[in-house]
C-alpha positions in Angstrom: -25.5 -8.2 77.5 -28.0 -10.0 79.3 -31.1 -7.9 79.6 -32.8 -10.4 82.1 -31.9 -10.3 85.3 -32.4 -14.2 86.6 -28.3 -13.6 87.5 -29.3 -11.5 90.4 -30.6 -14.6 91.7 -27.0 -16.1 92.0 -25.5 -13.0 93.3 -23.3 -13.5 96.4 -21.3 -11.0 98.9 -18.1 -9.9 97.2 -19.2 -10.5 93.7 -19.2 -7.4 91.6 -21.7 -5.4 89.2 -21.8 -3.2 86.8 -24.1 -0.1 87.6 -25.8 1.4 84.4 -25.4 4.8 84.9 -26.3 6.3 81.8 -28.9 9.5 80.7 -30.3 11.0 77.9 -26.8 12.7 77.0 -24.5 10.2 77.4 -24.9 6.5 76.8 -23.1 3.0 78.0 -22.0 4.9 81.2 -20.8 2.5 83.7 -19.1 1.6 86.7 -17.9 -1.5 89.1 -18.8 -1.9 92.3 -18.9 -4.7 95.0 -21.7 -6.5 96.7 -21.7 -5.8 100.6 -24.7 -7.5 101.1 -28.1 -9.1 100.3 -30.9 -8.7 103.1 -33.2 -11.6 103.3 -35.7 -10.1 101.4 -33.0 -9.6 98.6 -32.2 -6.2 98.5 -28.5 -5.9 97.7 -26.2 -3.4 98.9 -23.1 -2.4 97.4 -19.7 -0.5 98.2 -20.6 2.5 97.4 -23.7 2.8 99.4 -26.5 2.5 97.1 -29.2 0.1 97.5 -31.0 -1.9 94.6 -34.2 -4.2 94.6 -33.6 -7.6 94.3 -35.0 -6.8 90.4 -31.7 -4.3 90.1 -33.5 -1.5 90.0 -31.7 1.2 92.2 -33.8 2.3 95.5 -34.8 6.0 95.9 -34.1 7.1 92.4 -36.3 8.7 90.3 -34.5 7.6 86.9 -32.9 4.1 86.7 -29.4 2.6 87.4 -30.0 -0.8 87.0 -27.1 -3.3 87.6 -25.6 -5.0 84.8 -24.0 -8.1 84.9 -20.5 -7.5 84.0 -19.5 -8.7 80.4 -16.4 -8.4 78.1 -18.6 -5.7 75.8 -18.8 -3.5 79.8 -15.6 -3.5 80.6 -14.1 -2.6 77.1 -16.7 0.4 77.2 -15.4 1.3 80.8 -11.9 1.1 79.2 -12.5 3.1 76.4 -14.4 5.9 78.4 -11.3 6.1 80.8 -8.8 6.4 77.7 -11.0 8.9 76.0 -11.1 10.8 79.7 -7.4 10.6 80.1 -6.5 11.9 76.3 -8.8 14.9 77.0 -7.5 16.0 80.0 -3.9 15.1 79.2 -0.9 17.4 79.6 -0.8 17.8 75.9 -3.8 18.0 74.6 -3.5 21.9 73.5 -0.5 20.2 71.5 -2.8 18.2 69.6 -4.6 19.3 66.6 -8.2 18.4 65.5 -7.0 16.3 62.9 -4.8 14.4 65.2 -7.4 13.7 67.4 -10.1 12.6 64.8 -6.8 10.5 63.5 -6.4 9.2 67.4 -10.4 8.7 67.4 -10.6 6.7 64.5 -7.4 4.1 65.6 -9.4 3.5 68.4 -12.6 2.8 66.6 -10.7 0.3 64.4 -9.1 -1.4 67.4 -12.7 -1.6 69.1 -13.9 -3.1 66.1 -11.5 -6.6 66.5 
């Protein structure tokens, strides 16, 4: 990922971003969004309504939710988070057992690992 963010600097209307919204509890939290626009001075607004400095850094926060530059390695996390959301809250999940899920858990692990 890159950690610099001289890619702002090509960012155009309609591209999209990743927004790091991560915090102390819970790491590689993420999510898309598209560029509305980029004022003059370079602040960048995006679908959702938040506003970022032309840095990345997200205007009127306390904390930070920089925008990423969307990679492979972000959207298999976003993938993995939404497959990890949808076994927890699926119809059967009183059906499954803690050893099927650690079993479930640790498939996944091996297929992230390829």
């Amino acid at each position: 990922m890159q950690r610099d963010f001289e890619w702002l600097k090509e960012l155009k209307v309609g591209d999209e971003v990743a927004i790091d919204i991560s915090s102390t509890w819970q790491r590689n939290v993420f999510k898309i969004s598209k560029v509305e626009k980029i004022t003059p001075t370079g602040r960048i607004k995006l679908s959702d309504g938040s506003q970022y400095q032309p840095n990345g850094r997200k205007i009127g926060e306390s904390y930070s939710c920089p925008l990423r530059q969307i990679t492979p390695e972000i959207l298999e996390i976003i993938e993995r988070r939404n497959l990890m959301s949808k076994l927890e809250f699926d119809k059967f999940k009183g059906l499954l057992s803690v050893e099927r899920l650690k079993m479930l858990l640790q498939w996944q692990e091996e297929l992230a690992k390829k």
